[in-house]
PDB file with one MODEL, atoms N, CA, C and O in Angstrom:
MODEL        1
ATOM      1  N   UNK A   1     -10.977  22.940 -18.611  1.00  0.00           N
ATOM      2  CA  UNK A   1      -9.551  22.745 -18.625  1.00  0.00           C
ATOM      3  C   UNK A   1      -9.062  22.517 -17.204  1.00  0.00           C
ATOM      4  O   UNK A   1      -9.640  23.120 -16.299  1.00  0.00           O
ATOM      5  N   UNK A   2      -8.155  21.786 -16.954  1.00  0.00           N
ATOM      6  CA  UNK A   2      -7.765  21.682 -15.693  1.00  0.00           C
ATOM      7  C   UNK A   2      -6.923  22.576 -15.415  1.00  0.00           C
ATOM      8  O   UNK A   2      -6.358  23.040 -16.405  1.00  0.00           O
ATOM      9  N   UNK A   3      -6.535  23.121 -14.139  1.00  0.00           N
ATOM     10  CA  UNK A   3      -5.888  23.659 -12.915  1.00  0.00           C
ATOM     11  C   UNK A   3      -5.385  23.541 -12.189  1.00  0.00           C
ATOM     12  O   UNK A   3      -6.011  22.960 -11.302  1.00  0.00           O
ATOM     13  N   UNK A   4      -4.083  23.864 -11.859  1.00  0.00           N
ATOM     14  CA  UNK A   4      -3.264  23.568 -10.484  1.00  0.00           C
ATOM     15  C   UNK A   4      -3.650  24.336  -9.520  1.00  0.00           C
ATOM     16  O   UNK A   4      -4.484  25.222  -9.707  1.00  0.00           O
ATOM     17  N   UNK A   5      -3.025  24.072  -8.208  1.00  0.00           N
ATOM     18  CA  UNK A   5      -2.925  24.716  -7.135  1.00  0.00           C
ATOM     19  C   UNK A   5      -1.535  25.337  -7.011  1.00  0.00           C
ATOM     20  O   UNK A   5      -0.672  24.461  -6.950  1.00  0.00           O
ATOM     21  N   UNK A   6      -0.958  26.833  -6.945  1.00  0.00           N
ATOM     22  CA  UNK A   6       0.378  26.961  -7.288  1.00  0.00           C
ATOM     23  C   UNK A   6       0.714  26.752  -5.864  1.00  0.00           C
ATOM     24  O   UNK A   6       1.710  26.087  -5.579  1.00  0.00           O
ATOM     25  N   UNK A   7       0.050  27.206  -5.055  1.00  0.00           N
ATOM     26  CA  UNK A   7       0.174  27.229  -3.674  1.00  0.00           C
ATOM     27  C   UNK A   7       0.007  25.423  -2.778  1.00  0.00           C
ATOM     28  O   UNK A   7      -0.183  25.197  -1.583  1.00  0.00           O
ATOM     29  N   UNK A   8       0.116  24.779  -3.534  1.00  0.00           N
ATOM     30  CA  UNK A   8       0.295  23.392  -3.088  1.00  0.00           C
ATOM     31  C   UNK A   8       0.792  22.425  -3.903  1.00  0.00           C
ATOM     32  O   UNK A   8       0.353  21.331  -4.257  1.00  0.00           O
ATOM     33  N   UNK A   9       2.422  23.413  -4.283  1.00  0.00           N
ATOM     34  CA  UNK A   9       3.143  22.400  -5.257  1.00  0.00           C
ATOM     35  C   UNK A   9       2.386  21.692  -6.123  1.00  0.00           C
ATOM     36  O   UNK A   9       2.498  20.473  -5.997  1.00  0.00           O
ATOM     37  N   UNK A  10       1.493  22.159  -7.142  1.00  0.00           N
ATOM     38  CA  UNK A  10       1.003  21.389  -8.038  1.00  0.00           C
ATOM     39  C   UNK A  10       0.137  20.279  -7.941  1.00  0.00           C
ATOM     40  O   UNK A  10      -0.279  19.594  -8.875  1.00  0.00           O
ATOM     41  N   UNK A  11      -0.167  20.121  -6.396  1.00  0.00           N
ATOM     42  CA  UNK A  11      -0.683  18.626  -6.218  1.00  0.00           C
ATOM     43  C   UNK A  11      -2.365  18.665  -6.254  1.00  0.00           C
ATOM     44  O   UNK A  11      -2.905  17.618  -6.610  1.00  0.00           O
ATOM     45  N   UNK A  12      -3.061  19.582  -5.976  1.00  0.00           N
ATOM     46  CA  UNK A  12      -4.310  19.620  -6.283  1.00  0.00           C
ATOM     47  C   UNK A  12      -4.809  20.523  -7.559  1.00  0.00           C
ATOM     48  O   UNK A  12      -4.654  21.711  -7.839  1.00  0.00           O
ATOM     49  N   UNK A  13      -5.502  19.387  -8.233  1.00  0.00           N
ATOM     50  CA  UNK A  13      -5.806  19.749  -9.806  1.00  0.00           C
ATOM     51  C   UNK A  13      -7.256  20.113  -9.211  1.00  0.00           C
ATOM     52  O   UNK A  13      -7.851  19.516  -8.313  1.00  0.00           O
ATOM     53  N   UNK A  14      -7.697  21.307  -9.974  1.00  0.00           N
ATOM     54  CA  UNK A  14      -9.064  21.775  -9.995  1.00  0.00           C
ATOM     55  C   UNK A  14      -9.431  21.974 -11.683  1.00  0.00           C
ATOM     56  O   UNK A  14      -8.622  22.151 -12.593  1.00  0.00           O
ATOM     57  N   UNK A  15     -11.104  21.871 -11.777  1.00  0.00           N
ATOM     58  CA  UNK A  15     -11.494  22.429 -13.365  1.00  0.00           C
ATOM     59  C   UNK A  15     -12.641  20.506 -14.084  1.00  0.00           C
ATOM     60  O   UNK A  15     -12.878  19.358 -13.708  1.00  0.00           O
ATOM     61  N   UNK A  16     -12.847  21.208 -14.946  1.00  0.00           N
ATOM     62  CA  UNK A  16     -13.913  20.267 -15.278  1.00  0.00           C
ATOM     63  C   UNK A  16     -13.431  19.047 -15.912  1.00  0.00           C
ATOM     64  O   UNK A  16     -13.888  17.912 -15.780  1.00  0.00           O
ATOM     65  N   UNK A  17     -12.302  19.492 -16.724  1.00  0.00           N
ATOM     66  CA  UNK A  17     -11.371  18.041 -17.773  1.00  0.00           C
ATOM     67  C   UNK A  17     -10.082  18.088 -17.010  1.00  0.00           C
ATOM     68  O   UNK A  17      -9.698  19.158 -16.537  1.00  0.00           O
ATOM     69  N   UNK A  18      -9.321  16.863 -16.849  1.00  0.00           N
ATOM     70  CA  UNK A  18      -8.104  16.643 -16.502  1.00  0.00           C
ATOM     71  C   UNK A  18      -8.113  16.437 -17.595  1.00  0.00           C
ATOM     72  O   UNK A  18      -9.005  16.141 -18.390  1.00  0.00           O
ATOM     73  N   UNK A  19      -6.179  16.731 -17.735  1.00  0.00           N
ATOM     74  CA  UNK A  19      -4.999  16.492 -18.641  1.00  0.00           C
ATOM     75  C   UNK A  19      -3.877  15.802 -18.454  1.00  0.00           C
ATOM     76  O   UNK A  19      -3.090  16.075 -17.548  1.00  0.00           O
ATOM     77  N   UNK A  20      -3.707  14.871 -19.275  1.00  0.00           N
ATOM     78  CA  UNK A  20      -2.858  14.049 -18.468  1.00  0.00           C
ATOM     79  C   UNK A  20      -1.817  14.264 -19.562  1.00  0.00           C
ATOM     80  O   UNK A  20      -1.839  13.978 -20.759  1.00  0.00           O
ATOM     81  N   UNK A  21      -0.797  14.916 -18.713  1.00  0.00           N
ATOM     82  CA  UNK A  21       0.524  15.531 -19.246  1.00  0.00           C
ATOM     83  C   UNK A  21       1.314  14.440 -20.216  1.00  0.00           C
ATOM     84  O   UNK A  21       1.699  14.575 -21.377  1.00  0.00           O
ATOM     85  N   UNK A  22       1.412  13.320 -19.322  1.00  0.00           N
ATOM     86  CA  UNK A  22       2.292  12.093 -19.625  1.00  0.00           C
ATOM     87  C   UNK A  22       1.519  11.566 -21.311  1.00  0.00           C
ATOM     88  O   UNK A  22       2.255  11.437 -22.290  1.00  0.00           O
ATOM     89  N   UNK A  23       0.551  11.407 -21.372  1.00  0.00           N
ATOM     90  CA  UNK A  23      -0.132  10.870 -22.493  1.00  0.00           C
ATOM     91  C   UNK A  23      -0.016  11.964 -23.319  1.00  0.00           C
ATOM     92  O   UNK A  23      -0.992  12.531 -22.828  1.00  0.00           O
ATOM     93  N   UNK A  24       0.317  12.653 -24.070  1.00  0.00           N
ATOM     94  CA  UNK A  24       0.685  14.064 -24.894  1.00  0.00           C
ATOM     95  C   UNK A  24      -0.781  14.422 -25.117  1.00  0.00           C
ATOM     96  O   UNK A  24      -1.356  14.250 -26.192  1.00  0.00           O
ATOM     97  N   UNK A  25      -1.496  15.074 -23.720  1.00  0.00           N
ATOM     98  CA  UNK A  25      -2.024  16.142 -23.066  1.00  0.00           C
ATOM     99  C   UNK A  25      -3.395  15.554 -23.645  1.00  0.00           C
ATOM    100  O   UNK A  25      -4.079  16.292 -24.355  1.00  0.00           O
ATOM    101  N   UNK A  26      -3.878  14.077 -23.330  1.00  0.00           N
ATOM    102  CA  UNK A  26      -5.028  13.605 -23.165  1.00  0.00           C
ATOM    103  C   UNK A  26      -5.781  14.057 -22.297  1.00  0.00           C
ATOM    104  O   UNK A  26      -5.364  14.361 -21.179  1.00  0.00           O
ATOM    105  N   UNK A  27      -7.556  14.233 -22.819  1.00  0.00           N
ATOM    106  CA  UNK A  27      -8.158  15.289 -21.857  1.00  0.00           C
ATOM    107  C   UNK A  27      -9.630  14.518 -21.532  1.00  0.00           C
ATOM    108  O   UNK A  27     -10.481  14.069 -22.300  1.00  0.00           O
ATOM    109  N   UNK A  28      -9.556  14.560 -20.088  1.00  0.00           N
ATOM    110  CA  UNK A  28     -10.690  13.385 -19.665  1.00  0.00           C
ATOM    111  C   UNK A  28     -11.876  14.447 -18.630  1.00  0.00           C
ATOM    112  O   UNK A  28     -11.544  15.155 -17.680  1.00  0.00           O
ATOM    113  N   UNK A  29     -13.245  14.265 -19.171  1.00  0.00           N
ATOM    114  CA  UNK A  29     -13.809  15.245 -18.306  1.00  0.00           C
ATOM    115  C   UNK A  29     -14.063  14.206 -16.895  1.00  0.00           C
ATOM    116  O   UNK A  29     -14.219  12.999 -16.714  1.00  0.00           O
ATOM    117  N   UNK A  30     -14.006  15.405 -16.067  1.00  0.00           N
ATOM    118  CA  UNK A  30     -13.954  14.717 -14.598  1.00  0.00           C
ATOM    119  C   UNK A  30     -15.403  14.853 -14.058  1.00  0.00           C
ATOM    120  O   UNK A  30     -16.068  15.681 -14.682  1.00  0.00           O
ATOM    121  N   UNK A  31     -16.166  14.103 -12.836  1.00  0.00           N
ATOM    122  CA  UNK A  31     -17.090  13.568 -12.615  1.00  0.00           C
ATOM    123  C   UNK A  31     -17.772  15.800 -11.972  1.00  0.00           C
ATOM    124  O   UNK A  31     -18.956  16.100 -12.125  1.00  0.00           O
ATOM    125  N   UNK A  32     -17.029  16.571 -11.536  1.00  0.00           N
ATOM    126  CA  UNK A  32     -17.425  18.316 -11.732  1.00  0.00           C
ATOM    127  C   UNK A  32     -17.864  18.643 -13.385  1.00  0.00           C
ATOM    128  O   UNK A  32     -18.572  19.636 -13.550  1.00  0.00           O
ATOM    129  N   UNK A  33     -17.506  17.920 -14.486  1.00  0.00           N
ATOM    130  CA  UNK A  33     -17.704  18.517 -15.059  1.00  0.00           C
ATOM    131  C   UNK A  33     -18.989  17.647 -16.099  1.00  0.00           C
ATOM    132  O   UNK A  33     -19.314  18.410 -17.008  1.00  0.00           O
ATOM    133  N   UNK A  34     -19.475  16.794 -16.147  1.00  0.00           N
ATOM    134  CA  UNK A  34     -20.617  16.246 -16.252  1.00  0.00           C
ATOM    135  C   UNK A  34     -21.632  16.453 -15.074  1.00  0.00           C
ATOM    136  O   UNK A  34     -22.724  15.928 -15.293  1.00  0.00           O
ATOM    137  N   UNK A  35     -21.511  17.108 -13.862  1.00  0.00           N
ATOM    138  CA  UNK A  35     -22.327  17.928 -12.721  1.00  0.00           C
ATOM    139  C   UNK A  35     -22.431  19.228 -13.792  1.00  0.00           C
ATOM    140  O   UNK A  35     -23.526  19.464 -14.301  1.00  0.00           O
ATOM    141  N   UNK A  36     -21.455  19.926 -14.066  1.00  0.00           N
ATOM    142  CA  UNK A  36     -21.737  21.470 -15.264  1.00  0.00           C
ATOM    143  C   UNK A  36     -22.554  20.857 -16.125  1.00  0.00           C
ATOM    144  O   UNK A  36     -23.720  21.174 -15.890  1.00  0.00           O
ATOM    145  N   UNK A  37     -22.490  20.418 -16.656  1.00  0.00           N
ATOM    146  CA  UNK A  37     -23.431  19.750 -17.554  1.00  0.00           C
ATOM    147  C   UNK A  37     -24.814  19.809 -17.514  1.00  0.00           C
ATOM    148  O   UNK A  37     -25.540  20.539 -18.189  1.00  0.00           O
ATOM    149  N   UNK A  38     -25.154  18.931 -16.617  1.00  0.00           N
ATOM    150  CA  UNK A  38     -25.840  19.018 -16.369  1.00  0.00           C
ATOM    151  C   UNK A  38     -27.171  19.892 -15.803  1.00  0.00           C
ATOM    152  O   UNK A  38     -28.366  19.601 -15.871  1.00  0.00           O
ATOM    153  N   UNK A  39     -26.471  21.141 -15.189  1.00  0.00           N
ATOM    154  CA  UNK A  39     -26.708  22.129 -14.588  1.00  0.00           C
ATOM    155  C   UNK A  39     -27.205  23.011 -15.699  1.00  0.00           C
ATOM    156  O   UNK A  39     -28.241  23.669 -15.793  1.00  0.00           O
ATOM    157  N   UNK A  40     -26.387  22.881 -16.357  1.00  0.00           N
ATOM    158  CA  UNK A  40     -26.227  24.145 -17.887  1.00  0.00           C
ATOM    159  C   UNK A  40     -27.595  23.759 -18.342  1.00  0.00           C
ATOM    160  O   UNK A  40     -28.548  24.529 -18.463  1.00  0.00           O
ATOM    161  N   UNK A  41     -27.580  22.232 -18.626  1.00  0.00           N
ATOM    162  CA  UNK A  41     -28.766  21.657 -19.492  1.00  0.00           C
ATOM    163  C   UNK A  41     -29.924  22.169 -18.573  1.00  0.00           C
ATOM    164  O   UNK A  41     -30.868  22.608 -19.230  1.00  0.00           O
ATOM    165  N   UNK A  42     -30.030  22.202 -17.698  1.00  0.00           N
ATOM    166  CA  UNK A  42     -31.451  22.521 -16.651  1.00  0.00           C
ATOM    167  C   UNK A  42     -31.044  24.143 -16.787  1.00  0.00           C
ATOM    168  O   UNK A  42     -30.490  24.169 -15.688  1.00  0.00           O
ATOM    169  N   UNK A  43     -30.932  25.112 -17.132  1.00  0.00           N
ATOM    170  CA  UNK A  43     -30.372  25.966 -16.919  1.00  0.00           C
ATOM    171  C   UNK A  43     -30.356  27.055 -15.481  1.00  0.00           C
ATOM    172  O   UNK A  43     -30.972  28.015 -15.018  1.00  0.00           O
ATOM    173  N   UNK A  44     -29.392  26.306 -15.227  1.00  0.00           N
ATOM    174  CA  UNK A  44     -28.444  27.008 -13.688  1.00  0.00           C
ATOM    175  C   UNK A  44     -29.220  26.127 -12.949  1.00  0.00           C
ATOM    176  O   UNK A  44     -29.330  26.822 -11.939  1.00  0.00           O
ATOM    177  N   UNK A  45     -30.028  24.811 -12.622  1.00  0.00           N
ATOM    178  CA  UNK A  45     -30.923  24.426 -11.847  1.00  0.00           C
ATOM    179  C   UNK A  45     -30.543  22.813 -11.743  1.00  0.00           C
ATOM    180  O   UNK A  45     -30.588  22.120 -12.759  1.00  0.00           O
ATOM    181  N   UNK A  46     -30.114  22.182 -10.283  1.00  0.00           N
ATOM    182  CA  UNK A  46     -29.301  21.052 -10.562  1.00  0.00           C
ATOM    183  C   UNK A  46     -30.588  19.918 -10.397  1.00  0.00           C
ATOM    184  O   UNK A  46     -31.169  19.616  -9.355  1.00  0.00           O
ATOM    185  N   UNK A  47     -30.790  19.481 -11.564  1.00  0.00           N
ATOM    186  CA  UNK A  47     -32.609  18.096 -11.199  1.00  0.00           C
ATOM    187  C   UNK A  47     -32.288  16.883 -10.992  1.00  0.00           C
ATOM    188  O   UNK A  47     -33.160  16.040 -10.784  1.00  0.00           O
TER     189      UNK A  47
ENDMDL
END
């Protein structure tokens, strides 16, 4: 799920899927969260 930064007015999103508010809360995994992925699949071990 994605994440703000409260401490930087909202402008840096952290987390594995962005959400894109404007599109009624379309959810796109971001290039961190196919890295989890991957990781998981090797388990905890990045190949």
């Amino acid at each position: 799920m994605d994440n703000w930064s409260w401490t930087n007015a909202y402008k840096n999103r952290y987390g594995f899927i962005a959400v894109d508010l404007a599109e009624e809360g379309k959810r796109t995994i971001k290039k961190s969260g196919y890295w989890f992925k991957k990781v998981s699949d090797n388990n905890g071990f990045d190949a």
